[in-house]
Phi, psi and omega in degrees: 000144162325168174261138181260119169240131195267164163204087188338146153082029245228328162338321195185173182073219173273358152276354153274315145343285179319317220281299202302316203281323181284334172279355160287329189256020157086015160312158146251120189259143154244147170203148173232158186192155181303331199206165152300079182277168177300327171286350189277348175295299151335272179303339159268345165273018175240358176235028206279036165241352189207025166223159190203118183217150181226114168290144204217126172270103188311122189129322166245167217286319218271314190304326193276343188274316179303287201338280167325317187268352164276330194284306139359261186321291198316348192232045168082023166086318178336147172295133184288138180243317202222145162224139180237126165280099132262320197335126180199154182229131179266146126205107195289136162197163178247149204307339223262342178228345161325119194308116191298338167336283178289327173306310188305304187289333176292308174288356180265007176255275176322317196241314186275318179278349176249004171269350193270328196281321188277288141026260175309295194318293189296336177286333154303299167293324169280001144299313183282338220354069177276329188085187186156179185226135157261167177206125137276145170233120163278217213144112125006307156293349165264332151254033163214338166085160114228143157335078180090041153196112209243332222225327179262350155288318141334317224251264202299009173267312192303340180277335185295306181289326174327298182320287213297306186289317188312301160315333141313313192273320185246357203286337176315313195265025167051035142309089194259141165228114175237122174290154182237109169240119183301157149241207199293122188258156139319066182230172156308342174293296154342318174300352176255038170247181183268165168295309183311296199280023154284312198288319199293330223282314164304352184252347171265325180292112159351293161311338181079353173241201137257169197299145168251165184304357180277326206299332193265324169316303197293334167281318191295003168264338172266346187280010224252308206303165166289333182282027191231359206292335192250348183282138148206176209003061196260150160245135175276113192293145164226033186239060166076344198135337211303338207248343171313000000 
């Protein structure tokens, strides 16, 4: 049978990238999102034996848990092999007026929904003792910080220390966990910088540009891979240079 991966977030962006690049490389997918995009629409009627969607809010525990215990049932009880913390929410302010709200919600989609997703997700593999691979996407921002964005730099550094414990933690049961940190991708996220700090931000990168979402699918399929099998708890930089 295929190997089954779930992948938080899955709707649009770079989860949909992933989703699209792993059901071409013979994956079976579960995916969850807040609403129905037209692509999750698409794609399950063009996957209906290896795709799976749940609405779902990443962040509060008992929908990340049904979710994870539906994608299970659909696929016939089979052992879960990959789990992608992509699920994320962006919003730039600077903190001294930042709302405690909007802090609140951010860590709790980012940071809190993929300790809730990792979670489920192992308990199922230490049941199955199948082994397997986590994957967080991560950021750039998180180990480097940017200007007015305090609380999604907070968030994606906590997915970074997450990976090295978890890696730790799972690796005996042959659990590999690795962060994906993007650097600035072409996403809806992106849209909260200005036209000046995009260009600037391409003119310090080496590459001359910014990421695109394959760019980041294409790592999460090789930490996926058999030849990825000795990585565990690295967070992998993908972001053009910037950070050299």
């Amino acid at each position: 049978m295929p190997k089954h991966v779930i992948v938080t977030g899955g709707s649009r962006g770079i989860g949909a990238v992933i989703i699209e690049q792993l059901l071409a490389a013979g994956y079976r997918i579960s995916t969850c999102s807040r609403s129905k995009s037209e692509f999750i629409g698409q794609t399950v009627a063009q996957y209906p034996d290896r795709f799976f969607w749940q609405a779902c809010a990443v962040g509060e525990s008992e929908q990340v848990n049904a979710f994870i215990d539906a994608a299970v049932e659909w696929a016939g009880g089979d052992p879960l092999y990959g789990l992608v913390n992509n699920a994320g929410i962006a919003q730039a302010g600077i903190l001294a007026t930042f709302p405690d709200v909007e802090s609140e919600k951010i860590l709790q989609v980012n940071l809190l929904g993929a300790i809730q997703a990792a979670r489920a997700f192992s308990r199922h593999m230490l049941r199955s003792r199948a082994g397997g691979r986590i994957i967080n996407i991560s950021s750039i921002i998180g180990t480097r910080g940017y200007n007015g964005l305090a609380a999604y730099t907070a968030s994606k550094a906590g997915m970074d220390g997450l990976t090295r414990a978890l890696a730790r933690e799972l690796g005996r049961r042959q659990i590999t966990v690795n962060s994906v940190a993007p650097g600035y991708v072409e996403t809806e996220m992106s849209s909260t910088l200005t036209v000046g700090q995009l260009a600037q931000i391409v003119n310090r990168t080496p590459l001359g540009r910014l990421a695109s979402e394959a760019d980041i699918a294409n790592v999460v399929r090789f930490l996926l891979s058999d030849e990825a099998a000795f990585v565990t708890g690295q967070t992998i930089l993908v972001d053009g240079g910037i950070s050299c």
